[in-house]
C-alpha positions as a Python dict, from the first residue, in 0.01 Angstrom:
ca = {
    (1, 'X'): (0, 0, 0),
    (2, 'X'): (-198, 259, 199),
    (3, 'X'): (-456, 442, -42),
    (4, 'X'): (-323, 169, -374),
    (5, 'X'): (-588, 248, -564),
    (6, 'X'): (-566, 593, -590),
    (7, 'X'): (-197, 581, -596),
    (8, 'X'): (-273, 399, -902),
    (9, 'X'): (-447, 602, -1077),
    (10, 'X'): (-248, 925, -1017),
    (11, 'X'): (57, 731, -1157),
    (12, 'X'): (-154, 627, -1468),
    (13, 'X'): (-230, 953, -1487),
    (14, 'X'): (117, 1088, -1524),
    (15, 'X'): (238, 833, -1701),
    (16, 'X'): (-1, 926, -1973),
    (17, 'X'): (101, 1290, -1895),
    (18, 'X'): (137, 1379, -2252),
    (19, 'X'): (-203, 1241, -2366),
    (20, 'X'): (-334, 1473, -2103),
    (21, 'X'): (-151, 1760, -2199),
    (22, 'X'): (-292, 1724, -2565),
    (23, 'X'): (-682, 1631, -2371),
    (24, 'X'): (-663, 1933, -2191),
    (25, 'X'): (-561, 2185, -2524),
    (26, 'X'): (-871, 2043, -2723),
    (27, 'X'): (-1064, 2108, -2388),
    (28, 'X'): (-968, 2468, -2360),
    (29, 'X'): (-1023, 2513, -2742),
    (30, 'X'): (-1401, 2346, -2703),
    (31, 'X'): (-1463, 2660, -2516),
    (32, 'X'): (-1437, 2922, -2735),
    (33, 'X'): (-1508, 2762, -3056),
    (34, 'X'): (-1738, 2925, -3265),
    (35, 'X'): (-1701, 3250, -3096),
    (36, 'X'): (-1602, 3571, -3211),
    (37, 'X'): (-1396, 3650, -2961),
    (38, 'X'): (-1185, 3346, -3021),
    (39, 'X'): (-988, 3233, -2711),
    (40, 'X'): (-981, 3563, -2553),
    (41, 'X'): (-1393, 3474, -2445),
    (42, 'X'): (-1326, 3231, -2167),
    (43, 'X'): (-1120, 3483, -1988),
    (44, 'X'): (-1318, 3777, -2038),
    (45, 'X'): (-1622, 3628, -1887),
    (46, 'X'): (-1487, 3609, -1502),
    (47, 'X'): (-1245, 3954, -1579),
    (48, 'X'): (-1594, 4131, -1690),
    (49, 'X'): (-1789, 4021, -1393),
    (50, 'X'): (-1511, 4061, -1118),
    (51, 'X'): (-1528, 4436, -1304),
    (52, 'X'): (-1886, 4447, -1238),
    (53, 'X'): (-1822, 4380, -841),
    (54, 'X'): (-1570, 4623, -857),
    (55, 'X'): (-1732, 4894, -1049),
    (56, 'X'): (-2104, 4894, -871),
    (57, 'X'): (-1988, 4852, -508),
    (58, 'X'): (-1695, 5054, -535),
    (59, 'X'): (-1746, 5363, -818),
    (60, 'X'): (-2107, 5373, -754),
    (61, 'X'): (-2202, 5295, -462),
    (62, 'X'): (-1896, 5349, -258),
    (63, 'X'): (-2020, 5092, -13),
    (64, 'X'): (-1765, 5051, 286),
    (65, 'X'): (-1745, 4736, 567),
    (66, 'X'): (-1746, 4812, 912),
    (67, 'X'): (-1432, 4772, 1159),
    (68, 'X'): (-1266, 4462, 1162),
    (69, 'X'): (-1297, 4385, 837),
    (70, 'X'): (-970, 4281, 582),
    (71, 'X'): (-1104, 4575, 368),
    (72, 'X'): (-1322, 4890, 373),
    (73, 'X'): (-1398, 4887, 3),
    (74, 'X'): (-1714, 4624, -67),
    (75, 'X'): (-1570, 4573, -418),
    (76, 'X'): (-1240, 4520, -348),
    (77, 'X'): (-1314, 4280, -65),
    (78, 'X'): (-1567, 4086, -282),
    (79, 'X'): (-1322, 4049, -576),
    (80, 'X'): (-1007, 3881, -417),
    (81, 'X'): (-1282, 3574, -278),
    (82, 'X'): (-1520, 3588, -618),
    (83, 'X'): (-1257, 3504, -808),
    (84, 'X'): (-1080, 3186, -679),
    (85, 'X'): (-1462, 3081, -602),
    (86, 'X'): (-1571, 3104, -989),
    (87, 'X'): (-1208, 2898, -988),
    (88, 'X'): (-1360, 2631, -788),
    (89, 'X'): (-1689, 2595, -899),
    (90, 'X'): (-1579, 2581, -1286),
    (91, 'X'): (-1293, 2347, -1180),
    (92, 'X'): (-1554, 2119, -953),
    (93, 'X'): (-1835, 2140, -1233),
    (94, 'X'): (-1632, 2050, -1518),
    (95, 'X'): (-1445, 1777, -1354),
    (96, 'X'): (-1795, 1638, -1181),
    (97, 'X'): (-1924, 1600, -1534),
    (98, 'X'): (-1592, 1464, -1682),
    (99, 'X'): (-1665, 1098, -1714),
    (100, 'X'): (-2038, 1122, -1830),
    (101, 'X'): (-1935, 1317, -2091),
    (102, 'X'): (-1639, 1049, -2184),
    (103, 'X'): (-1895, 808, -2134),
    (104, 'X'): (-1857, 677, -2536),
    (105, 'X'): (-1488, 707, -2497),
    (106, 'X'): (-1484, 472, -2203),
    (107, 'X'): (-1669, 202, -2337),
    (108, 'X'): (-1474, 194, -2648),
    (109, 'X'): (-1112, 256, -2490),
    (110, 'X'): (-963, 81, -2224),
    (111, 'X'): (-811, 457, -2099),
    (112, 'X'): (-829, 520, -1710),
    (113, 'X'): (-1091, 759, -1625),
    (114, 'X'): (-872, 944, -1436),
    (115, 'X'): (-716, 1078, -1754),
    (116, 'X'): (-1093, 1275, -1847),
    (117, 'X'): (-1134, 1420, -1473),
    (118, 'X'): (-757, 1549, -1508),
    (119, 'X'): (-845, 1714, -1852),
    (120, 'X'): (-1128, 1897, -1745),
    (121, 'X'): (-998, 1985, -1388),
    (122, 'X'): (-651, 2106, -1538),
    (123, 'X'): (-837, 2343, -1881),
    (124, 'X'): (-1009, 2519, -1548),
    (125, 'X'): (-668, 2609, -1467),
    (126, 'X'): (-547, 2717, -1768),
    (127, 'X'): (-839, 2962, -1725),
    (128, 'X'): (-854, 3070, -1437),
    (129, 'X'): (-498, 3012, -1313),
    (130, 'X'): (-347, 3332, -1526),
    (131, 'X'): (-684, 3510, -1410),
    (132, 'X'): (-586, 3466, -1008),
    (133, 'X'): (-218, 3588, -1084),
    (134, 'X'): (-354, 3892, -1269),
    (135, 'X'): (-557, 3965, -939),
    (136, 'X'): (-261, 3895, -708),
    (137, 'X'): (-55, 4134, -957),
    (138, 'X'): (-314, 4392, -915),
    (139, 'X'): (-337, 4381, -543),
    (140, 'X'): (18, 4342, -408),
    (141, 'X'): (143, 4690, -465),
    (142, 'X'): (-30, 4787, -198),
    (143, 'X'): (122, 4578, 54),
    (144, 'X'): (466, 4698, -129),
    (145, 'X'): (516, 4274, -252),
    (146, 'X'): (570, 4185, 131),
    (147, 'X'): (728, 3845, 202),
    (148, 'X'): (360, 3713, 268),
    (149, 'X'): (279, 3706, -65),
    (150, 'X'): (515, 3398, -126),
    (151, 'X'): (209, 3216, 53),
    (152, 'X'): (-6, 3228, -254),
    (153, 'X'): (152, 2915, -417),
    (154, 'X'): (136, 2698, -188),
    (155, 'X'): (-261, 2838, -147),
    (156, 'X'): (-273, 2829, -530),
    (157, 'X'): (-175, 2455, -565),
    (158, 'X'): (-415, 2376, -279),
    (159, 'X'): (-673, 2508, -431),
    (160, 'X'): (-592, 2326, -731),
    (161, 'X'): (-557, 1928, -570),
    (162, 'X'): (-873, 1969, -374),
    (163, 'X'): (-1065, 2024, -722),
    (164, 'X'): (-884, 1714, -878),
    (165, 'X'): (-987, 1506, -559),
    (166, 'X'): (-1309, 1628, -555),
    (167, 'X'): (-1415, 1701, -893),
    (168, 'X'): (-1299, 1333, -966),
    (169, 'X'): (-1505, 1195, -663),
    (170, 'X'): (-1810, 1366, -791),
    (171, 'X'): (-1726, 1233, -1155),
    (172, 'X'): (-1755, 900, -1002),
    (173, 'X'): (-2059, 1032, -783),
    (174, 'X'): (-2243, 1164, -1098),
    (175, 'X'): (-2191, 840, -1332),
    (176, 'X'): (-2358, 618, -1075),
    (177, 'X'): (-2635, 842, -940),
    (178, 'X'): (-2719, 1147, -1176),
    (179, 'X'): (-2892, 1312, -928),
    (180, 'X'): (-2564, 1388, -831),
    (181, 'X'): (-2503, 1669, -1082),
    (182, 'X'): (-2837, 1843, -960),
    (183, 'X'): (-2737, 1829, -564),
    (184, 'X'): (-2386, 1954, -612),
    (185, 'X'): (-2522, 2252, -886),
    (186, 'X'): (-2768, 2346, -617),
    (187, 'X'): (-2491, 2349, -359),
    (188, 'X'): (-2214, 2590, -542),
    (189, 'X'): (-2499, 2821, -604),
    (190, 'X'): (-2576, 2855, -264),
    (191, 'X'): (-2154, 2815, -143),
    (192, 'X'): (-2112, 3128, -206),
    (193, 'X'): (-2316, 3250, 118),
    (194, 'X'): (-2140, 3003, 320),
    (195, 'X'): (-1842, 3151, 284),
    (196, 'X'): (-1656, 3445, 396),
    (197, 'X'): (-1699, 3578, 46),
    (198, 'X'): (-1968, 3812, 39),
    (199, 'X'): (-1887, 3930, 406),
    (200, 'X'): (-1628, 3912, 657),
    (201, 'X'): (-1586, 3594, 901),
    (202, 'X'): (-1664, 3844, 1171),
    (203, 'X'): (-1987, 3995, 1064),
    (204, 'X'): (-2131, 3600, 1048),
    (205, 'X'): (-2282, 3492, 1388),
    (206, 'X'): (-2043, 3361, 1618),
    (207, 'X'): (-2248, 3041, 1743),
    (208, 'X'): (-2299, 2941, 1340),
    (209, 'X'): (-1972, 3012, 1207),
    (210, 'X'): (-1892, 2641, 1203),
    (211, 'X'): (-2142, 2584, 903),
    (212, 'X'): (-1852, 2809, 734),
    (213, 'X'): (-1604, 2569, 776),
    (214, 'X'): (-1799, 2334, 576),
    (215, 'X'): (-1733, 2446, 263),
    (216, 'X'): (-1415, 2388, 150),
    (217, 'X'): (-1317, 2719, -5),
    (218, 'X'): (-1348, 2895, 312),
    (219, 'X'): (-998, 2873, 465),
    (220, 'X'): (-853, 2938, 116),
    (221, 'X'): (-1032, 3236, 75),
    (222, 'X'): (-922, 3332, 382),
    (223, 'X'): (-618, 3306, 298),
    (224, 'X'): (-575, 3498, -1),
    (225, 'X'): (-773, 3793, 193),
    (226, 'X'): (-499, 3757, 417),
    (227, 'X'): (-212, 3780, 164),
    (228, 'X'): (-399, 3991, -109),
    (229, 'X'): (-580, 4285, 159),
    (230, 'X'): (-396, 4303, 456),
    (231, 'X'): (-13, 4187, 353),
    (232, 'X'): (-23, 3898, 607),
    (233, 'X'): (76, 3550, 655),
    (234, 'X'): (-256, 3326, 640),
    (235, 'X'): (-352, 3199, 990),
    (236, 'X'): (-269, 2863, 1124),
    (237, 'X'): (-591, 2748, 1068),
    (238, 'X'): (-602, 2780, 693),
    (239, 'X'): (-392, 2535, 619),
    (240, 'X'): (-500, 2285, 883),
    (241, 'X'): (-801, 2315, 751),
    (242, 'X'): (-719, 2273, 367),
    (243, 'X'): (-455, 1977, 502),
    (244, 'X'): (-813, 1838, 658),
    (245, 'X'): (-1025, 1848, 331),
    (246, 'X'): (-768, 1686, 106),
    (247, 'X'): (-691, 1398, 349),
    (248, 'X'): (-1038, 1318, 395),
    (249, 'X'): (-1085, 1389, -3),
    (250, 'X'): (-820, 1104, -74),
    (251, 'X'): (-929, 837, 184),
    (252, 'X'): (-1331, 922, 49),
    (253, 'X'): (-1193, 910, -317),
    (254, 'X'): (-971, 587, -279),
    (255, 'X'): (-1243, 441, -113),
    (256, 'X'): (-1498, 536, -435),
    (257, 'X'): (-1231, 481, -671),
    (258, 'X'): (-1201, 95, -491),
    (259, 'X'): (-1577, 66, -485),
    (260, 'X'): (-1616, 158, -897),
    (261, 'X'): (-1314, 5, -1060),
    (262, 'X'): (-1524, -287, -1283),
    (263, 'X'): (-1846, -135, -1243),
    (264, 'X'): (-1817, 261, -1377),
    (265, 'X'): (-1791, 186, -1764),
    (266, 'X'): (-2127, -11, -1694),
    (267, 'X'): (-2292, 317, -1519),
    (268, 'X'): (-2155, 498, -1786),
}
């Protein structure tokens, strides 16, 4: 069967759905354990600094784009693509150190390892997920809720299998060469510019727009600035290019998954 191995382990993974379920409450409980704030602290990090964006760009400095741009405000352009980005790079982070932190789980337990990259992936989501509705909420009344806006699930789920694929390829990444952690933490801090988050595609030069399209995130953050500031179907070429990163994300992660199957308990 074409891609068998990680057919595989998706189906272990869902046939162990419940196990999962309960991995990924303890997950999201590990976060705000021993805080005062309780479980209202994981939330209130990314709402307080999306607030920040808002607040200094837009109240204080009333900084403005130029023409062409999806918005005029700075803050409210930088807040619809901040937020699924802090979405991704939790999701990615978390999942990319999923297995070394199973790593004396594995080697006593026979479980798939799929089951810890799916835990951590999926508490991102219960994060962040009710975080990007609140922000579609908050922005669709200007567009009067527009048939568009239907387009944000199918961008929403997207977003969400391209940080299983890949956060579990860079779990497999990280237990075999740790160095791993270090090069990917070094490139989400520096994603951020290569995307069409901090400025419009248009205000990027023309004959280096390419490096763009080599984060992932870009055509999904084009996409919700499509939806979320202008009311408008995404482009054509936002979900060719998402359908490109998760097809080469499975063949690269059936291929790793192939490559590590009786050697990543030894790694770990």
């Amino acid at each position: 069967m074409l891609f068998s191995h990680l057919w595989s382990d998706l189906r272990a993974a869902w046939n162990a759905r419940a196990l999962v379920s309960v991995l990924t409450r303890r997950e999201v409980a590990a976060r705000h354990a021993g805080t005062a704030a309780g479980v209202v602290w994981p939330y209130l990090q990314p709402l307080l600094t999306v607030a920040a964006y808002y607040l200094v760009f837009d109240v204080v400095f009333s900084m403005r784009l130029g023409a062409g741009a999806p918005a005029h405000a700075v803050g409210t352009f930088l807040v619809v693509g901040a937020l699924p980005w802090m979405a991704f790079c939790d999701a990615v982070q978390r999942g990319m150190s999923s297995l070394i932190d199973a790593g004396g789980v594995l080697q006593k337990n026979p479980l798939p390892p799929v089951l810890f990259a799916a835990r951590s992936v999926l508490a991102s989501a219960v994060i962040y997920g009710p975080l990007l509705l609140l922000l579609a909420l908050a922005y669709t009344p200007l567009h009067q809720w527009r048939v568009p806006l239907l387009a944000l699930g199918p961008l929403l789920v997207l977003q969400l299998a391209l940080c299983l694929l890949l956060g579990y390829a860079l779990a497999i990444l990280a237990a075999a060469l740790r160095d791993t952690v270090q090069l990917v933490g070094f490139l989400l801090s520096v994603g951020i510019y290569l995307s069409p988050i901090l400025f419009p595609l248009s205000m990027f030069p023309e004959d280096w727009r390419w490096v763009l399209w080599l984060n992932p995130m870009t055509a999904l953050v084009q996409g919700y600035q499509q939806v979320l500031l202008q009311g408008a179907w995404p482009p054509a070429s936002v979900w060719w290019v998402s359908a490109g990163w998760f097809g080469l994300l499975v063949v690269v992660l059936n291929l790793l998954i192939a490559r590590s199957r009786d050697q990543l308990v030894d790694w770990l």
